[in-house]
DSSP file (Angstrom, degrees, kcal/mol; ACC not computed):
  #  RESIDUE AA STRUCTURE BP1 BP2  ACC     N-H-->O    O-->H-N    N-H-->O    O-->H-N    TCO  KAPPA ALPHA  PHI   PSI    X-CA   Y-CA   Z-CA
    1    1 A X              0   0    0      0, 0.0    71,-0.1     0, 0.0     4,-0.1   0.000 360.0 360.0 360.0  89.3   -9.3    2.8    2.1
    2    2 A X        +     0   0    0    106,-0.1     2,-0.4     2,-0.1   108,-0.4   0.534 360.0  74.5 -61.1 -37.8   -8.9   -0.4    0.8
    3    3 A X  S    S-     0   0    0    106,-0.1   106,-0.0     0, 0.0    -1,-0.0  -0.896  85.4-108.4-130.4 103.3  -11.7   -1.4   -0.7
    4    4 A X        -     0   0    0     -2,-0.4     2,-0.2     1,-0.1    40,-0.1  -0.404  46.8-160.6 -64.2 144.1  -12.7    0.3   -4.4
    5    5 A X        -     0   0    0     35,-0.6     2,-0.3    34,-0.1    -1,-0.1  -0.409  25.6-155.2 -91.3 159.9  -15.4    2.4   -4.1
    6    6 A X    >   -     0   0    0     -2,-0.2     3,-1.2     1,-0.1     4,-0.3  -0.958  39.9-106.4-151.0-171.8  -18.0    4.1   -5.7
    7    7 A X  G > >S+     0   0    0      1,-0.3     5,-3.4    -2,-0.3     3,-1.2   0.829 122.5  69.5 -85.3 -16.1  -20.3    7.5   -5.1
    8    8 A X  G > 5S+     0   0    0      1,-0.3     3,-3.4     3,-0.2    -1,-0.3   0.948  84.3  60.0 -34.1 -69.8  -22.6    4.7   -4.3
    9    9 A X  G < 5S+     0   0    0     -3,-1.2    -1,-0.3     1,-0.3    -2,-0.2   0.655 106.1  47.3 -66.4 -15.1  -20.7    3.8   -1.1
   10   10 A X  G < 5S-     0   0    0     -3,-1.2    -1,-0.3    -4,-0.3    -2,-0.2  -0.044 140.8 -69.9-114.7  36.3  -21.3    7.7    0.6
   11   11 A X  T < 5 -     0   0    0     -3,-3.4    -3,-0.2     2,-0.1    -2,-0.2   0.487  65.9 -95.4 117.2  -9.5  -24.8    7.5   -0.2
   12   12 A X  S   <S-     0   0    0     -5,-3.4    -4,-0.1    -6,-0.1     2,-0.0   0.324  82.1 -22.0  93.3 159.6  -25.2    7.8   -3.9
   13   13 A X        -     0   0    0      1,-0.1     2,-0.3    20,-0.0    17,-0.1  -0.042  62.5-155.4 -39.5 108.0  -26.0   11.6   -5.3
   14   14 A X        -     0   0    0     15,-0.3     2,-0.2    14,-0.1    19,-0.1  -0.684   7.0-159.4 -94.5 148.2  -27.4   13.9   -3.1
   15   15 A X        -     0   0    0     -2,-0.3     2,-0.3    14,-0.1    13,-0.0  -0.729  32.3-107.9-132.0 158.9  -29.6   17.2   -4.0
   16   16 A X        -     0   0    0     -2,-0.2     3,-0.2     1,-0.1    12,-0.1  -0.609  22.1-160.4-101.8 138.4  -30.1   20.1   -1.6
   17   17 A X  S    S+     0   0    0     -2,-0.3     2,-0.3     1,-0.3    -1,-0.1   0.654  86.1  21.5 -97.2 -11.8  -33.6   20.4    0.0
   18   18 A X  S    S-     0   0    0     -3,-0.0    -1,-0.3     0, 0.0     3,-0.2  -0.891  97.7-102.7-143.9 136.5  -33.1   23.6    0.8
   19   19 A X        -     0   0    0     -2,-0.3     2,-0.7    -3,-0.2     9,-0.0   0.037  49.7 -95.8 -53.6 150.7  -30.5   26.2   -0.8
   20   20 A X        -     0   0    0      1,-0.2     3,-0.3     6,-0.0    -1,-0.2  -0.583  33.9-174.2 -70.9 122.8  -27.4   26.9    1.3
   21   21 A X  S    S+     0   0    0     -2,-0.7     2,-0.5     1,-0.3    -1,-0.2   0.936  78.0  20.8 -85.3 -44.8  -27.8   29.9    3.4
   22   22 A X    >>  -     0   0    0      1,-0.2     3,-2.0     5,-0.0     4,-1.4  -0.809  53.7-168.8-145.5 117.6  -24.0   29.7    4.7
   23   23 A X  T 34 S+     0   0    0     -2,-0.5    -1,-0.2     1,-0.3     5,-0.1   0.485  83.0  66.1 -70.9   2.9  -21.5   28.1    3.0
   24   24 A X  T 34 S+     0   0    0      1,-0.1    -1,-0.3     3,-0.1     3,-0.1   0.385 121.8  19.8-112.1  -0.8  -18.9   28.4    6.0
   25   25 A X  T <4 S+     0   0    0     -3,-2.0     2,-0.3     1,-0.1    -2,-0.2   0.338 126.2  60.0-128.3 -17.3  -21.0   26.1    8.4
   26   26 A X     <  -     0   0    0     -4,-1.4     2,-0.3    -6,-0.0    -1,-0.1  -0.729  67.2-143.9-122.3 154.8  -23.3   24.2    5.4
   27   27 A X        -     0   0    0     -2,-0.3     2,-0.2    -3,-0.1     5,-0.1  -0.970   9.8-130.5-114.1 128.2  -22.4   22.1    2.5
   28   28 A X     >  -     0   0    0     -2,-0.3     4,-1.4     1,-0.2     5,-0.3  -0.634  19.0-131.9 -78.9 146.5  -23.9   21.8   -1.2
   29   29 A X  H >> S+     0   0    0     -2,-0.2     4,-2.5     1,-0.2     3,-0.8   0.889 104.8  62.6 -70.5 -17.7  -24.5   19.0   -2.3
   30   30 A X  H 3> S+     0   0    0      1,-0.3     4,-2.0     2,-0.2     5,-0.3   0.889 106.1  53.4 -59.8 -46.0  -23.0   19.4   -5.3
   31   31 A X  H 34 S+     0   0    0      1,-0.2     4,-0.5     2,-0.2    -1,-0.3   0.810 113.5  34.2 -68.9 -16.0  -20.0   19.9   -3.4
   32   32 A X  H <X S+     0   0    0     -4,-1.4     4,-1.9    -3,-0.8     5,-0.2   0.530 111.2  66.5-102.4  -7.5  -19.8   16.8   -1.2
   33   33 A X  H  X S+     0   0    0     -4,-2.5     4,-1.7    -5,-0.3    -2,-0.2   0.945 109.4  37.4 -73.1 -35.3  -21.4   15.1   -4.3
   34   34 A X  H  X S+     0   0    0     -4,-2.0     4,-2.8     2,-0.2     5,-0.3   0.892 114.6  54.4 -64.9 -37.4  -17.6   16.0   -6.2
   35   35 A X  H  > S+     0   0    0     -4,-0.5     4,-2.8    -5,-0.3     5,-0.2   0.959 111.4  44.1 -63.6 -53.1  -15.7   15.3   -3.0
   36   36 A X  H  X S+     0   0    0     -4,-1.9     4,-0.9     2,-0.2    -1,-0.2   0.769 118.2  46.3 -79.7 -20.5  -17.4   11.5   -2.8
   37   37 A X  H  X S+     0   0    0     -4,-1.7     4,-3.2    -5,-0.2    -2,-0.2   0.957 112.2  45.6 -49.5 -84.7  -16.9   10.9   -6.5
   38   38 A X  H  X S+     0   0    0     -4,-2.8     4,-2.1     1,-0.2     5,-0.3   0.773 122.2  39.9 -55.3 -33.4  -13.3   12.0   -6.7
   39   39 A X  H >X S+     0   0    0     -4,-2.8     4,-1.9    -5,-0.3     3,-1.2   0.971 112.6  53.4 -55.9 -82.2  -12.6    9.8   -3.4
   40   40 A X  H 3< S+     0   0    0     -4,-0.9   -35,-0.6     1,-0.3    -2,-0.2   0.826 110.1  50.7 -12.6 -56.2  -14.8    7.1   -4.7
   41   41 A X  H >< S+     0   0    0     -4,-3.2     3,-2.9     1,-0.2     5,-0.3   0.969 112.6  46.8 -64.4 -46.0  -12.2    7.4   -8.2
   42   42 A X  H XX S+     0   0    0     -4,-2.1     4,-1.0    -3,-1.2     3,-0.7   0.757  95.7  73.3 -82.6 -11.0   -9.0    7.1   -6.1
   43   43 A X  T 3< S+     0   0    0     -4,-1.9    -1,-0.3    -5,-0.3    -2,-0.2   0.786 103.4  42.6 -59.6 -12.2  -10.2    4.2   -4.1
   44   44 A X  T <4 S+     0   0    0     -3,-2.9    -1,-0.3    -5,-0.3    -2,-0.2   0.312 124.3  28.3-138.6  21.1   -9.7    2.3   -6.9
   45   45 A X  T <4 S+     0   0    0     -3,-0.7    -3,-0.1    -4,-0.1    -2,-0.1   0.471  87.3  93.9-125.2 -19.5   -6.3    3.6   -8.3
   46   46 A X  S  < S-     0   0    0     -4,-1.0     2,-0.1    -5,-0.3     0, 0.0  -0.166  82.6 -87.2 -63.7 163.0   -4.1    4.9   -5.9
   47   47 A X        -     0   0    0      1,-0.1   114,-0.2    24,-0.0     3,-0.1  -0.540  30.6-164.0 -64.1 143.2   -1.1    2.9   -4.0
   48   48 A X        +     0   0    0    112,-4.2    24,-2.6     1,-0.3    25,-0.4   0.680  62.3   4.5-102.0 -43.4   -2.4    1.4   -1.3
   49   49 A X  E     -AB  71 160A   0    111,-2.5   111,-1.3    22,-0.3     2,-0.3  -0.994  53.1-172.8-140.2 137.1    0.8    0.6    0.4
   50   50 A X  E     +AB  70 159A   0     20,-3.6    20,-1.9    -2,-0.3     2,-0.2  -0.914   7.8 173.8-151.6 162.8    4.6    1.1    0.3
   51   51 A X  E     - B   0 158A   0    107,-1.5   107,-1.2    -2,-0.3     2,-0.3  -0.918  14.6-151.0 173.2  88.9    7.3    0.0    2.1
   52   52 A X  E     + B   0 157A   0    105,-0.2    15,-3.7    -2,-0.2    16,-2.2  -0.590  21.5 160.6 -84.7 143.5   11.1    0.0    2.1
   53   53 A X  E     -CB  66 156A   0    103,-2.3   103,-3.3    -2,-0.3     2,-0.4  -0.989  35.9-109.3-152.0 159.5   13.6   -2.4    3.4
   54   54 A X        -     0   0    0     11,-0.6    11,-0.2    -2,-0.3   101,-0.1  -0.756  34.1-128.2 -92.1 133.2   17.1   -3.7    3.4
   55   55 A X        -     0   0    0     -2,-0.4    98,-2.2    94,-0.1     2,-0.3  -0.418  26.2-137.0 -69.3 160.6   18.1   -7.1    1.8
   56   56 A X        -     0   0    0     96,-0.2    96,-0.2     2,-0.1     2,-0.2  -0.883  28.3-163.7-152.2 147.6   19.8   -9.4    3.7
   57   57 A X        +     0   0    0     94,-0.4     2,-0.2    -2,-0.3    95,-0.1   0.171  66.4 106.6 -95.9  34.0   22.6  -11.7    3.3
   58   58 A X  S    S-     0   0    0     -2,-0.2    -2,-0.1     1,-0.1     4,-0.1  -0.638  83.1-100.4 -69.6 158.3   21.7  -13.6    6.4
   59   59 A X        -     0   0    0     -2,-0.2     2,-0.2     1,-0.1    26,-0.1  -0.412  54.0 -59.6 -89.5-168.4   20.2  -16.9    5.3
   60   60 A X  S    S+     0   0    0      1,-0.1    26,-0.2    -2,-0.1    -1,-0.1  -0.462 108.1  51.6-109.3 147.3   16.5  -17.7    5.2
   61   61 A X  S    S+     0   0    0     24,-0.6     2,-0.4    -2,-0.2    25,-0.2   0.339  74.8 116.4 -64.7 124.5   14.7  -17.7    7.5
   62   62 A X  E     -E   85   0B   0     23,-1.7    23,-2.1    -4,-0.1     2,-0.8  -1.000  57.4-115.3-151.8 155.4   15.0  -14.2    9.2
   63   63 A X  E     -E   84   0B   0     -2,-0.4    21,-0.3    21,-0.2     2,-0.1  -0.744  25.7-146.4 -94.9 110.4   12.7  -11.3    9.7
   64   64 A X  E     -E   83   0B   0     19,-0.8    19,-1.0    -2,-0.8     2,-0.4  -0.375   9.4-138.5 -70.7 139.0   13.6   -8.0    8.0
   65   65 A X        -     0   0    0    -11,-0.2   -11,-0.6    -2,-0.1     2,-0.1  -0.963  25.2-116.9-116.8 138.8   12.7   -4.7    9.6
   66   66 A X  B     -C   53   0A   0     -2,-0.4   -13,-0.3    15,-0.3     3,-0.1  -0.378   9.9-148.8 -80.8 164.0   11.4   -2.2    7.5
   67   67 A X  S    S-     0   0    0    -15,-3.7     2,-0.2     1,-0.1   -14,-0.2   0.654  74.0 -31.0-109.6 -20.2   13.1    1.1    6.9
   68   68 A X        +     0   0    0    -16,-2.2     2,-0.2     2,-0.0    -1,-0.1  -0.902  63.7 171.7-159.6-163.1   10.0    3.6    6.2
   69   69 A X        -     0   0    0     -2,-0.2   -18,-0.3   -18,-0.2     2,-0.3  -0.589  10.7-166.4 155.3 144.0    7.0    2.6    4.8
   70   70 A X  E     +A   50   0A   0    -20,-1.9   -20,-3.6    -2,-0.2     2,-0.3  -0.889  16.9 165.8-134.2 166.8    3.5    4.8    4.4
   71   71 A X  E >   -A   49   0A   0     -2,-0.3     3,-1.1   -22,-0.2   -22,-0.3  -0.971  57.1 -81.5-169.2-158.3   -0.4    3.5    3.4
   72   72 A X  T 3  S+     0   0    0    -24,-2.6     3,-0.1    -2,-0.3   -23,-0.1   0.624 123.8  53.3 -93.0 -16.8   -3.6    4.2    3.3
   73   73 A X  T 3  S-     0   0    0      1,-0.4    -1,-0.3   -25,-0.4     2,-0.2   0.522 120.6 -65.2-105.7   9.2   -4.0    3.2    7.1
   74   74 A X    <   -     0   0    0     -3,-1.1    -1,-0.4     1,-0.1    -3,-0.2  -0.554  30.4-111.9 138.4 172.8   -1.2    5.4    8.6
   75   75 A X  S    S+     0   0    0     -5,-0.2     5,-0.1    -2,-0.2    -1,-0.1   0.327  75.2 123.2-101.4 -18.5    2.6    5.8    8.6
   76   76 A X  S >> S-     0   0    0      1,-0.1     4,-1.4    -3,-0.1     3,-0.7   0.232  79.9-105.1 -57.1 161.3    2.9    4.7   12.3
   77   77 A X  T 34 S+     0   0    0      1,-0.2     3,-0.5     2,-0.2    -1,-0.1   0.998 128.7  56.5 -61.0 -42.3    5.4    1.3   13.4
   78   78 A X  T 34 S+     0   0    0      1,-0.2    -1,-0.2     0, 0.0    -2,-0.0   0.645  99.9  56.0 -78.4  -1.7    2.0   -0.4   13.7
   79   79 A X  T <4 S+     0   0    0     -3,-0.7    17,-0.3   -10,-0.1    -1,-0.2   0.889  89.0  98.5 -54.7 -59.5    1.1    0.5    9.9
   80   80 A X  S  < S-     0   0    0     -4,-1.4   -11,-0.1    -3,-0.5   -29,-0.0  -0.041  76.6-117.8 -52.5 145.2    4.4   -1.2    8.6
   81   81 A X        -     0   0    0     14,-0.1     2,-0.3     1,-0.1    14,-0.3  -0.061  23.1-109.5 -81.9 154.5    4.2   -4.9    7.2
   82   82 A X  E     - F   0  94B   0     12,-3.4    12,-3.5   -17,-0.1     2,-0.4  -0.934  39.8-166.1 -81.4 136.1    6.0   -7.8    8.6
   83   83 A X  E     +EF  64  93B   0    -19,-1.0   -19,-0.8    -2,-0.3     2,-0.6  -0.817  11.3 177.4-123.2 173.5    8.5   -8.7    6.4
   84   84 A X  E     -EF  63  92B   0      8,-2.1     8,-0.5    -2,-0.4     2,-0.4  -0.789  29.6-123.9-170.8 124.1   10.6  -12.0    6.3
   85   85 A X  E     +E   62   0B   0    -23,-2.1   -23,-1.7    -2,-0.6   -24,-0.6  -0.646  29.8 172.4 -58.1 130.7   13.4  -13.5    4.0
   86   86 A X        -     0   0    0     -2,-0.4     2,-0.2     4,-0.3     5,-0.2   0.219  63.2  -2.8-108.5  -8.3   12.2  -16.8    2.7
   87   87 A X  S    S-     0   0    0      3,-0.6     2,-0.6     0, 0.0     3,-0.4  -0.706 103.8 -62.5-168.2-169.5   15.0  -17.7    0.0
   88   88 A X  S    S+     0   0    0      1,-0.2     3,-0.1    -2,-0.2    59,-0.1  -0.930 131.6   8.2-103.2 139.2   17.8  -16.0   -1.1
   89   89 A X  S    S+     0   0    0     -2,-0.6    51,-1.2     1,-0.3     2,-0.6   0.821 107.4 122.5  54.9  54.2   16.2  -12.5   -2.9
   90   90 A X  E     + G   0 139B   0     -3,-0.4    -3,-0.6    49,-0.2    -4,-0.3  -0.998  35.3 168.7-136.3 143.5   12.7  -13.7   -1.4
   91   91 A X  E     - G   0 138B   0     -2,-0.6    47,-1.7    47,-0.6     2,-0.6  -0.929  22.9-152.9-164.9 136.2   10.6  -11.5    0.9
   92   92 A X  E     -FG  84 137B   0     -8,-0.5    -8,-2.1    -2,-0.2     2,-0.4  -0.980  14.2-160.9-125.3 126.2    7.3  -12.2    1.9
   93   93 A X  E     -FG  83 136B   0     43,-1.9    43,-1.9    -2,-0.6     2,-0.5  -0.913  11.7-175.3 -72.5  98.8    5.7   -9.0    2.7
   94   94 A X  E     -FG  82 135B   0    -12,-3.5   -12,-3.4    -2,-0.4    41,-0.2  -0.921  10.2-169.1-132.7 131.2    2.4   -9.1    5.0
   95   95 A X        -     0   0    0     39,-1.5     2,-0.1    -2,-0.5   -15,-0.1  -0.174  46.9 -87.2 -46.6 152.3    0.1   -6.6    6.1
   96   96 A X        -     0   0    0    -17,-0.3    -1,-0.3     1,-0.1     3,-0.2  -0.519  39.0-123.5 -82.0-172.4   -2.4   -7.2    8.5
   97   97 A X  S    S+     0   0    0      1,-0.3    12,-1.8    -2,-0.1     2,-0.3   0.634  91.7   8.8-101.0 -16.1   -5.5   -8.6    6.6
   98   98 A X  E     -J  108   0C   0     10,-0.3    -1,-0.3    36,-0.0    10,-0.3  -0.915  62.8-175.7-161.9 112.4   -7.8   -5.6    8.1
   99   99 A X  E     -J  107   0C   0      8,-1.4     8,-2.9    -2,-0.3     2,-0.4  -0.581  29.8-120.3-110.6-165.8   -7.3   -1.8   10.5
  100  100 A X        -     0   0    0      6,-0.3     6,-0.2    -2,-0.2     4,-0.1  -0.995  29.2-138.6-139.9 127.0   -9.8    0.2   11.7
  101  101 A X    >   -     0   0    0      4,-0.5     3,-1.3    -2,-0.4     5,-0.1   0.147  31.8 -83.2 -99.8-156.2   -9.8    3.7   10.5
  102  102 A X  T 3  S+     0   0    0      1,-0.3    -1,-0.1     2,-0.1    -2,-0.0   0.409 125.1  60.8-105.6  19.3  -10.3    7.1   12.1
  103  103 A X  T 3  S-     0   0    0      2,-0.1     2,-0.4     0, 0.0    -1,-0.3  -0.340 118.9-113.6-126.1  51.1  -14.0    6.9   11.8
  104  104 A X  S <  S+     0   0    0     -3,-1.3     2,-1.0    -4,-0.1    -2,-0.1   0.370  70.6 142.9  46.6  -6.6  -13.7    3.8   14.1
  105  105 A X        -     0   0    0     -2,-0.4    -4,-0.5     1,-0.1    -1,-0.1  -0.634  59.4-120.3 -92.8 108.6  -14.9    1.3   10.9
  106  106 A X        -     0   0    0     -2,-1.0     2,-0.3    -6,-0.2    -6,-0.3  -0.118  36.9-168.7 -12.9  88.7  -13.2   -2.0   10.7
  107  107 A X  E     -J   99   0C   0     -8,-2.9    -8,-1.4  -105,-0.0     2,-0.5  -0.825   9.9-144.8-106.1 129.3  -11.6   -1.7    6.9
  108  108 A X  E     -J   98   0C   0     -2,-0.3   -10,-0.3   -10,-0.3     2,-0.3  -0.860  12.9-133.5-117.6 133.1  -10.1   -5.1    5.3
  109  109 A X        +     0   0    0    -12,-1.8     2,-0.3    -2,-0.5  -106,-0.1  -0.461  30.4 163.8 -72.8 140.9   -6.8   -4.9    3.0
  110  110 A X        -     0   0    0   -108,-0.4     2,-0.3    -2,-0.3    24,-0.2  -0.876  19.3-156.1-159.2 139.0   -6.6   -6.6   -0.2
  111  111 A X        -     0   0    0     22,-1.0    24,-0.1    -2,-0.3     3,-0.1  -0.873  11.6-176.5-115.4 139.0   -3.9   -5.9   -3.0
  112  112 A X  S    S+     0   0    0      1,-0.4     2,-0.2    -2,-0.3    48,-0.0  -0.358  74.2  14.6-138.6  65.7   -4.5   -6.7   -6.6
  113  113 A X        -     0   0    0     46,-0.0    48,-2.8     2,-0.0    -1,-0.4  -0.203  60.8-175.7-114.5 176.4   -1.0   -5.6   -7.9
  114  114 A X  E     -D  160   0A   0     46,-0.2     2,-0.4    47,-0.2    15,-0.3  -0.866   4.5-167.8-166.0 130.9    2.1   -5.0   -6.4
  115  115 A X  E     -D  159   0A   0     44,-1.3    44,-2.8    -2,-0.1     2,-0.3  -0.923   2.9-159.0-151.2 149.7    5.4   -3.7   -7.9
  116  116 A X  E     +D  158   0A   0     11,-0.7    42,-0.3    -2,-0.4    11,-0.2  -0.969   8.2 177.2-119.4 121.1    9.5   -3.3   -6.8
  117  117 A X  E     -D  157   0A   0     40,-2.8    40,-1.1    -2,-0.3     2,-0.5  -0.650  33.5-108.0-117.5-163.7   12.6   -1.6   -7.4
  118  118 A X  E     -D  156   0A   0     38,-0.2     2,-0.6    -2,-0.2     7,-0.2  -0.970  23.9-163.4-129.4 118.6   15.9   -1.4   -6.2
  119  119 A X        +     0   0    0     36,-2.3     2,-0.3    -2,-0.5    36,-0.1  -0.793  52.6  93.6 -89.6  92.3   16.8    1.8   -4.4
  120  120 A X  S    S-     0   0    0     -2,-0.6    -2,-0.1     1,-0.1    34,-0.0  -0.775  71.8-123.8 173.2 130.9   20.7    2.1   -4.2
  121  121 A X  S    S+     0   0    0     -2,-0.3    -1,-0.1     1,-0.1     3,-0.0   0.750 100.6  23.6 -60.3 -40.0   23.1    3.9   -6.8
  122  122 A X  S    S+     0   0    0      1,-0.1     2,-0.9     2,-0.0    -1,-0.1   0.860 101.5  78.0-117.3 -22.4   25.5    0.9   -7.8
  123  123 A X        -     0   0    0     -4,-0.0     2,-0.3    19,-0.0    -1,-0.1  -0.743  63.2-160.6 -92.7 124.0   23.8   -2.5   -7.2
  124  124 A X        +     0   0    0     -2,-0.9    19,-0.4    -5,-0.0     2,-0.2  -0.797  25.8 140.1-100.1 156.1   21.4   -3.2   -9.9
  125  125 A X        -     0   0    0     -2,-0.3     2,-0.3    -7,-0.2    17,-0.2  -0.709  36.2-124.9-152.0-161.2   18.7   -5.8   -9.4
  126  126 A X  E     -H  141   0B   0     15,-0.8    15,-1.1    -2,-0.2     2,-0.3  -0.839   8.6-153.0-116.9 161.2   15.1   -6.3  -10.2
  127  127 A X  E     -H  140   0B   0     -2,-0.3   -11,-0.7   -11,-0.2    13,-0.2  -0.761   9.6-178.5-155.0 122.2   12.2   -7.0   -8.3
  128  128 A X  E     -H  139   0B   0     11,-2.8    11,-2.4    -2,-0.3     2,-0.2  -0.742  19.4-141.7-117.9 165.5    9.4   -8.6   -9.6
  129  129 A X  E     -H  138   0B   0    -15,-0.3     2,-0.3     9,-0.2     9,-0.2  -0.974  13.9-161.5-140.0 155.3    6.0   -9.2   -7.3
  130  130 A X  E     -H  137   0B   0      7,-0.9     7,-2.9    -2,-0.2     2,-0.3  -0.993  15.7-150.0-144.6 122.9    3.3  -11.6   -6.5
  131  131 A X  E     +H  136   0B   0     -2,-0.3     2,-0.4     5,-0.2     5,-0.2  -0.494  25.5 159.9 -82.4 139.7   -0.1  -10.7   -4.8
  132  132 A X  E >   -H  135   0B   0      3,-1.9     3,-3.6    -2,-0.3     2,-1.2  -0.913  66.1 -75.1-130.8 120.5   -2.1  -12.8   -2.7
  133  133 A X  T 3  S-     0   0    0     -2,-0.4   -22,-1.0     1,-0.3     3,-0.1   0.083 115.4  -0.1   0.1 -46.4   -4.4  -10.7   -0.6
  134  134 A X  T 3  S+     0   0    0     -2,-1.2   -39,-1.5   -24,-0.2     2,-0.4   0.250 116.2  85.9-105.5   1.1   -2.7   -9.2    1.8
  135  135 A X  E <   -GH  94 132B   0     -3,-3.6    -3,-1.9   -41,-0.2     2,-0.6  -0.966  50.6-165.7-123.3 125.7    0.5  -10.5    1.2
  136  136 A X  E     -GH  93 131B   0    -43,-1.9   -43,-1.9    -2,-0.4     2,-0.8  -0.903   2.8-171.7 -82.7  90.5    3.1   -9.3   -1.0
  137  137 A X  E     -GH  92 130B   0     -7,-2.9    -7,-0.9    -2,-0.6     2,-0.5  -0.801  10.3-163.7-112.8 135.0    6.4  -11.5   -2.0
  138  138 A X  E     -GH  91 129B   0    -47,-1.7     2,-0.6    -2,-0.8   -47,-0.6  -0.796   7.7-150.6 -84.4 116.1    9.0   -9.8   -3.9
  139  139 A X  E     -GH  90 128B   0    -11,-2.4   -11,-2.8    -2,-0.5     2,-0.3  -0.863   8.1-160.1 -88.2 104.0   11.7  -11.6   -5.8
  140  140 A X  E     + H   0 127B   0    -51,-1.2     8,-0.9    -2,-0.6     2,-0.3  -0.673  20.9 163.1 -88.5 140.6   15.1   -9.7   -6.2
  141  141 A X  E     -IH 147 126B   0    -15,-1.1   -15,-0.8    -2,-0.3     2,-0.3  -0.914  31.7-122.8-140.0-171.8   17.1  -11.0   -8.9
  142  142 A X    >   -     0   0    0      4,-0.6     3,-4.8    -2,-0.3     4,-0.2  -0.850  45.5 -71.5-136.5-151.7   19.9   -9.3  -10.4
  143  143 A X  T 3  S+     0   0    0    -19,-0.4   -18,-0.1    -2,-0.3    -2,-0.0   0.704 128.9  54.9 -58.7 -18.6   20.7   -8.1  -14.2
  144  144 A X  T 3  S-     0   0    0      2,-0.1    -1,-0.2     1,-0.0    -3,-0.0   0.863 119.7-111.9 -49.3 -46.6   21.3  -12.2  -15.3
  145  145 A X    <   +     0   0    0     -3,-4.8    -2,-0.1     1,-0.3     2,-0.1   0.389  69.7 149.6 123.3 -22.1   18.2  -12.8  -14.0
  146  146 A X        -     0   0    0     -4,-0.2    -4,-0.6     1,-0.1    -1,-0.3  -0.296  57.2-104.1 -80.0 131.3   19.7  -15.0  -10.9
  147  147 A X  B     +I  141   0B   0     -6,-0.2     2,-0.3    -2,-0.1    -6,-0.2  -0.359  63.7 153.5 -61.2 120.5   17.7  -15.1   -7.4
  148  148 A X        -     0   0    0     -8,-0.9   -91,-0.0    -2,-0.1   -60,-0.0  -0.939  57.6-141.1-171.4 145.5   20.0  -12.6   -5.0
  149  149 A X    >   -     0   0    0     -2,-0.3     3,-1.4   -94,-0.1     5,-0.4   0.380  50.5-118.1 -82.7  -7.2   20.1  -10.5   -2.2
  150  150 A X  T 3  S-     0   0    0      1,-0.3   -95,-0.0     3,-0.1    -2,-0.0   0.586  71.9 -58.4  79.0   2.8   22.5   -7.9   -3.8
  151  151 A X  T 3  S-     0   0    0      3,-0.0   -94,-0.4   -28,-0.0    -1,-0.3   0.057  98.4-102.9 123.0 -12.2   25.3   -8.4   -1.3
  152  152 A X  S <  S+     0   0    0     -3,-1.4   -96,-0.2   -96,-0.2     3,-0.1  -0.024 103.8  73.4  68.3-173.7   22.3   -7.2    1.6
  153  153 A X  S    S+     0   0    0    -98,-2.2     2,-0.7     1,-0.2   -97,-0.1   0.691  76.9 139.5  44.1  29.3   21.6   -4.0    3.4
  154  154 A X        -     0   0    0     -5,-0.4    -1,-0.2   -99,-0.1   -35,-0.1  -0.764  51.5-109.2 -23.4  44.2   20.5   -3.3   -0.2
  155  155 A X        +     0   0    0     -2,-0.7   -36,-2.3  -101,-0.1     2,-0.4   0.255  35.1 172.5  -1.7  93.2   16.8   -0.9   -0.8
  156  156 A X  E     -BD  53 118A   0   -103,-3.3  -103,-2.3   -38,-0.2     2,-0.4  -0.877  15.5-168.1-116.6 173.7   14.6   -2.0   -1.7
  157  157 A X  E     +BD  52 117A   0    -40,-1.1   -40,-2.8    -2,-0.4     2,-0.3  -0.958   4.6 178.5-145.8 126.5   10.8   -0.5   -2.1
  158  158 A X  E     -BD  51 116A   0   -107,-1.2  -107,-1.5    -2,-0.4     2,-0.3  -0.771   4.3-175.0-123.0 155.2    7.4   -2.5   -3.0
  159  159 A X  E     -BD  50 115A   0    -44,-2.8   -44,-1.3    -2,-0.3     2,-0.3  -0.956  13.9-158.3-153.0 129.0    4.2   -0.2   -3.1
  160  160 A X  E      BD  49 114A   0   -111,-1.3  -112,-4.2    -2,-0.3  -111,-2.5  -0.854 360.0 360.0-118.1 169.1    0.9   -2.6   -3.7
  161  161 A X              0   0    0    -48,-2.8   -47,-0.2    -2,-0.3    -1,-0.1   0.115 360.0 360.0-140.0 360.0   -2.2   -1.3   -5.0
């Protein structure tokens, strides 16, 4: 779920044509009408994606393997981003552009923020981020302000929304 929604998108507000006789096999509508709202509402706040990785002080270019990483289209290896060093403290983070979800329908990613930290008890850094649709790149710097990789094998964690 990509894509913001609204109660519009399951079919707009539904009324019961006939009262529910048993709620343990039947639905009100007033109850799938709350369900497709409150879905509808998080489609268009929740994190979409997140992702962890290790810096690294190889130089650029080299492809980074992420270390966990969850989103709105599964937790699985084939969920997880490609990621690839591009500078020193540059990482281009890309999603595929589109998955297909468990009700077989074709879903296409787009992020319209995205945001970083640095996970690790003694290196401080930053991480600032820049969206382009499906692609995230993250910028590490550290407290100066200076472009760095933190010595690598470093945490870091982006989550786009």
């Amino acid at each position: 779920m990509t894509t913001p929604r609204t109660i519009d998108s399951f079919g707009g507000v539904f009324s019961d044509q006939y009262p529910v006789e048993d709620p343990t096999v039947e639905q009100s509508s007033s109850y799938a009408n709350r369900l497709h709202e409150d879905t509808a509402q998080m489609s268009r706040t929740t994190i979409k994606a997140i992702v962890a990785f290790p810096t690294s002080a190889a130089g650029a270019p080299v492809a980074v393997t992420p270390s966990a990483g969850r989103s709105h289209s599964g937790t699985g290896g084939a969920d997880l981003p490609t990621i690839s060093k591009t500078g020193t403290g540059v990482y281009q983070i890309t999603w595929a552009a589109s998955f297909t979800d468990s009700l077989s329908v074709s879903e296409t990613r787009t992020f319209t923020f995205a945001a970083g930290a640095v996970m690790h008890a003694s290196q401080f850094g930053h991480v600032q981020c820049v969206v382009a649709s499906n692609v995230v790149t993250a910028y590490v710097v550290d407290p100066a302000g200076v472009a760095t990789d933190l010595g690598g094998s470093v945490s870091v964690v982006v989550w786009a929304m």
